[in-house]
C-alpha positions in Angstrom: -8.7 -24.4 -16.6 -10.4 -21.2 -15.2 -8.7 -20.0 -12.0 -6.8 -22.5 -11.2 -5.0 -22.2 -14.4 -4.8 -18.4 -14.1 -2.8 -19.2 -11.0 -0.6 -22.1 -12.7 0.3 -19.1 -15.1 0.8 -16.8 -12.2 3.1 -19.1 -10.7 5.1 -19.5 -13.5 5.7 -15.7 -14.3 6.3 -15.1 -10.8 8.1 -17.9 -9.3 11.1 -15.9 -7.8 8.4 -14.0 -5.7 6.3 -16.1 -4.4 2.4 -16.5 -4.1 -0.2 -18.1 -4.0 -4.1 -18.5 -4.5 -7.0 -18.7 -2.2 -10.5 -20.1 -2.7 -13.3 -18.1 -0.6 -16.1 -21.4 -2.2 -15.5 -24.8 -3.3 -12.2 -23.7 -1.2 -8.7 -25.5 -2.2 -6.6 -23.1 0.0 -8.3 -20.6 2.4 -6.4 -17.0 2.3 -5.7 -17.4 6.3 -3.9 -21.0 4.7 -2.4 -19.5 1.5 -1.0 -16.5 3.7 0.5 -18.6 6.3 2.3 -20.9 3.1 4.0 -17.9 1.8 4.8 -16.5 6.0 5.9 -20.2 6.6 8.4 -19.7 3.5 9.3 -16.7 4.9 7.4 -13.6 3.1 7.0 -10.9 5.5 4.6 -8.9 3.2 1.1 -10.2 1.5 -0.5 -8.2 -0.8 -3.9 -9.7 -1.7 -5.7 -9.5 -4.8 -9.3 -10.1 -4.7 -10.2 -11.2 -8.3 -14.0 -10.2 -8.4 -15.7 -7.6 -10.3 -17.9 -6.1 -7.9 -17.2 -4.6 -4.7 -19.8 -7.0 -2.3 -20.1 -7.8 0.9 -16.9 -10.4 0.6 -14.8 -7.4 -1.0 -16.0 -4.8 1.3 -16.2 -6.6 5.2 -15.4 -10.5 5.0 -11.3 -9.6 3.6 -10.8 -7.0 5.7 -11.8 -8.9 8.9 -9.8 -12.1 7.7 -6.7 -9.4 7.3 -7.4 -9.0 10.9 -7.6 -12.4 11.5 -4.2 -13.0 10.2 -2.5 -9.9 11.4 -3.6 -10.5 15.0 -1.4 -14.2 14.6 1.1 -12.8 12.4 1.7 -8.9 13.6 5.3 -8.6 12.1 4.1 -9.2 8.6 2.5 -6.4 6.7 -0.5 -7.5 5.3 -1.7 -5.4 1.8 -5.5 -5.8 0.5 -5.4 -4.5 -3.2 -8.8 -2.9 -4.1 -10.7 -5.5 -6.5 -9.9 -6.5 -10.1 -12.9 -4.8 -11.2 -11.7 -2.0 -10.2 -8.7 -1.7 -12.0 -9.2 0.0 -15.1 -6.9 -1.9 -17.2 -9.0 -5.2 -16.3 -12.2 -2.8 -17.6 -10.5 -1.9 -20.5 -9.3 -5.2 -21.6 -12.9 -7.0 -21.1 -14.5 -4.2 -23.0 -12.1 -5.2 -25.8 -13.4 -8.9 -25.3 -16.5 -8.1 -25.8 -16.2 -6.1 -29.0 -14.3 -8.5 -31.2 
C-alpha cells in the first residue's frame, strides 16, 4: 500500500479539490506531469507537498528549479512549494507517538 495508498486515501477525502501525486524514483507520474493533469483540468493554483523528512538536496534545489520549470510553461498559474512533511510539527508529533506505543 505505502504511498500509493496514502494518495488513494488523499483522493478520496479530497476529491471535490483536486490533486494528485508525483514520484521523484521508480516514477509513476513526474510533478512537471502531475501539475500539468491538475492545469489541464483547469487548477490555476498547485501547492506541492514534498512528503520527506529531511530537508536534502531534492527538498532544498531540485523542487524549486522544477517550480521553475513549470512556471516558465505555465506563468498564469501560481505554483505553491509547502516546506517538507518533516517539518511540520504535527507530522513530528504524531511519529513520536508511533514510536512510543
Amino acid at each position: 500500500d505505502g504511498v500509493g495508498g496514502g494518495c488513494g486515501r488523499r483522493r478520496e477525502r479530497r476529491a471535490a479539490r483536486g490533486g494528485g501525486c508525483a514520484y521523484r524514483e521508480n516514477a509513476r507520474s513526474s510533478l512537471p506531469g502531475a501539475a500539468g493533469s491538475l492545469i489541464a483540468g483547469g487548477a490555476r493554483a498547485v501547492r506541492v507537498f514534498p512528503l520527506v523528512l529531511g530537508v536534502g538536496k531534492h527538498a532544498r534545489e531540485d523542487l524549486p528549479l522544477l517550480l521553475t520549470s513549470i512556471r516558465a510553461d505555465q506563468p498564469e498559474v501560481v505554483l505553491e512549494l509547502l516546506p517538507t512533511a518533516g517539518e511540520d510539527e504535527r507530522l513530528i508529533a504524531l511519529m513520536a507517538d508511533i514510536a512510543l506505543q
